[in-house]
N, C-alpha and C positions, 0 to 999 in steps of 0.2 A: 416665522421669527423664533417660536420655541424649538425647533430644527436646529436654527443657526446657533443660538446660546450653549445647545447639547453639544454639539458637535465643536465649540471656541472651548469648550470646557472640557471638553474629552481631548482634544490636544493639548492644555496647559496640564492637564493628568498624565498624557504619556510623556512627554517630555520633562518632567519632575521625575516618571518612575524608571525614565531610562540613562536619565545623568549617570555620567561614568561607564557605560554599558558598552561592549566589545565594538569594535568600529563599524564591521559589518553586519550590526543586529541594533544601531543608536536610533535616535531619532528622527537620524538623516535618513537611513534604509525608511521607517513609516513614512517621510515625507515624499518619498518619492512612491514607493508603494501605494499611498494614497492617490497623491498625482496622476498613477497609472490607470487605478479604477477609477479614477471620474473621467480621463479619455475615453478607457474601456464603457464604459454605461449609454455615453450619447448613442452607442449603437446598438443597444440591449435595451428588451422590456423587465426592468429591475426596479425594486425600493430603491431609491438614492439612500435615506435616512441608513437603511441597514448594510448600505456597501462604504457607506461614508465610515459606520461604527466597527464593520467590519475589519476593514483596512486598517483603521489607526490603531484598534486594540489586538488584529493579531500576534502581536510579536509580545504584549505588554509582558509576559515571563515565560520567554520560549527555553521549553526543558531543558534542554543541552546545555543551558545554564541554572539549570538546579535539579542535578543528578538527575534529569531524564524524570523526573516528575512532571506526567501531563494533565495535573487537575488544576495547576495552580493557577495559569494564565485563563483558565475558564471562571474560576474562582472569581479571582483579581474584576475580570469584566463585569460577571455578572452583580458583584457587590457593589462597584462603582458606578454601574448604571441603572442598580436600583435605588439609590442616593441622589442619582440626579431625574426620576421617575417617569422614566421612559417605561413604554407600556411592556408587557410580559412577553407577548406575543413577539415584538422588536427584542429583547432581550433574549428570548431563547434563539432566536435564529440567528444572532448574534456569537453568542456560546457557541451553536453547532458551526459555527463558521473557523470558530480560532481552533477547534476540536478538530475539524475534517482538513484543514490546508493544508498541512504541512505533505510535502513529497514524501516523507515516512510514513503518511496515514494510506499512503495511496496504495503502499505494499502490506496493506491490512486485509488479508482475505472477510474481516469482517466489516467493512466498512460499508454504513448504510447511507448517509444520510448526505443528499446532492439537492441543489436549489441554484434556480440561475445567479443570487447574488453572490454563492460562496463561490461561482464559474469564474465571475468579475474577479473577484478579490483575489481567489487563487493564482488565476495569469496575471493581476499585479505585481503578483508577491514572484511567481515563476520569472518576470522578465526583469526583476533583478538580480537574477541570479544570470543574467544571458549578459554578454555582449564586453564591452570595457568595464561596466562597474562591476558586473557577474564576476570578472577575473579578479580583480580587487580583494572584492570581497572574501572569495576562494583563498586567495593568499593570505590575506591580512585573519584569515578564522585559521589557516593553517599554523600563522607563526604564534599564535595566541595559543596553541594547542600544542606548540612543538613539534611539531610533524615535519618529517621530510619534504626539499619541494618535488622531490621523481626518486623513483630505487627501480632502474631495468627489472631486476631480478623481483621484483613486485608487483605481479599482475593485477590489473582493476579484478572484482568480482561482480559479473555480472547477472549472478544468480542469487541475491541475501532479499534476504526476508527483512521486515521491519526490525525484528529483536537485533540481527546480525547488522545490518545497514547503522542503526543508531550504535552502535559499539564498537564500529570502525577505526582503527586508526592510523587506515593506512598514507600514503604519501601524495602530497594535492593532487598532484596531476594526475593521480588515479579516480578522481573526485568527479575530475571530466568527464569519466567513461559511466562512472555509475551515476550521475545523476544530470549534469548540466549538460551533455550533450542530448540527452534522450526528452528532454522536456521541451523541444520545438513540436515533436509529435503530439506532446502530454496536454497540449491548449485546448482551451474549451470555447473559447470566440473567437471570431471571422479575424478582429481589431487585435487581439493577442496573438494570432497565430501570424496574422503580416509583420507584427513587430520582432516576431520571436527569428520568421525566417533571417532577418538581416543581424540580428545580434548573435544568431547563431553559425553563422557563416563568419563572422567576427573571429569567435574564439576557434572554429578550423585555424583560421590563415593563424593568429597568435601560434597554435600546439606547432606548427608548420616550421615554423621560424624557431621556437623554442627547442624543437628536436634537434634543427640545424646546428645552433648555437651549442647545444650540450653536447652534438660530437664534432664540433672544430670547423661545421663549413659554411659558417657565417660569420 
């Protein structure tokens, strides 16, 4: 019961702190992200509490929307859910979870810290970025950023380090090659990596027909 309270209460928090928030980083993106890790978990030996808290608070102030500052959305958790007093132990592992997800931590040569809840939460968060709403999302962060949707003469990079990766600002469909196609491989559960194959086969056939279309033979 005090579970259920945390967790009614840590969504009426994030959905207060994401009002107005870019379309694909709102509250809709955590509700389905959440949704994912509770499919993801019936087949892992995981905390629920901590893949529940996980889920809903990683995005709660993801950098890219405040100059690339990564302390705050750890901040933001950990205050909030020492307020609502949840134990320490639930709380750091919490923290390490919003810390470690993101696909830019992953090109961290110094990244330590893995645990099967942040496996869940992470392929939550990865298979929204796969499939129909992955493309969405991809375009609708693009046109928010001003960004080309393709430039030929723009090659993806698939050699950037973290610093380079978050500094990007090249043209979406370049976005493809450096991030959203390579994370079918990047999954960390049985239940993530079956979802990932079919949403990643999705946006093949889309780039397929979008090539066609932008030289005249569709």
């Amino acid at each position: 019961m005090k579970n259920q309270k945390t967790i009614t209460n840590t969504i009426a928090f994030v959905k207060k702190q994401l009002q107005g928030a870019e379309g694909g980083h709102d509250w809709f993106h955590i509700e389905r992200v959440y949704k994912n890790a509770l499919l993801i978990s019936e087949s892992e030996s995981v905390d629920n509490l901590v893949v529940a808290l996980g889920a809903l608070l990683h995005d709660i102030a993801d950098s890219k929307f405040h100059n690339g500052d990564e302390t705050i959305g750890p901040k933001i958790a950990r205050e909030f859910l020492f307020k609502e007093n949840v134990d320490s132990k639930t709380i750091e592992h919490v923290v390490n979870i919003i810390k470690h997800i993101s696909y830019s931590s992953g090109l961290d040569s110094n990244k330590s810290f893995t645990s099967p809840e942040l496996n869940v939460v992470q392929d939550a968060d990865r298979l929204d970025a796969l499939g129909a709403i992955g493309i969405a999302r991809t375009f609708n962060y693009g046109g928010f950023k001003n960004r080309a949707l393709y430039n030929p003469d723009i090659k993806p990079d698939l050699n950037m380090d973290k610093a380079t990766y978050k500094k990007s600002d090249a043209p979406t469909i370049n976005h493809f090659y450096e991030k959203l196609l390579l994370l079918k491989d990047s999954m960390n559960t049985k239940t993530g990596k079956k979802i990932a194959e079919k949403r990643h086969q999705f946006m093949v056939e889309f780039l397929a027909h979008f090539y066609a279309e932008w030289d005249g033979k569709r």
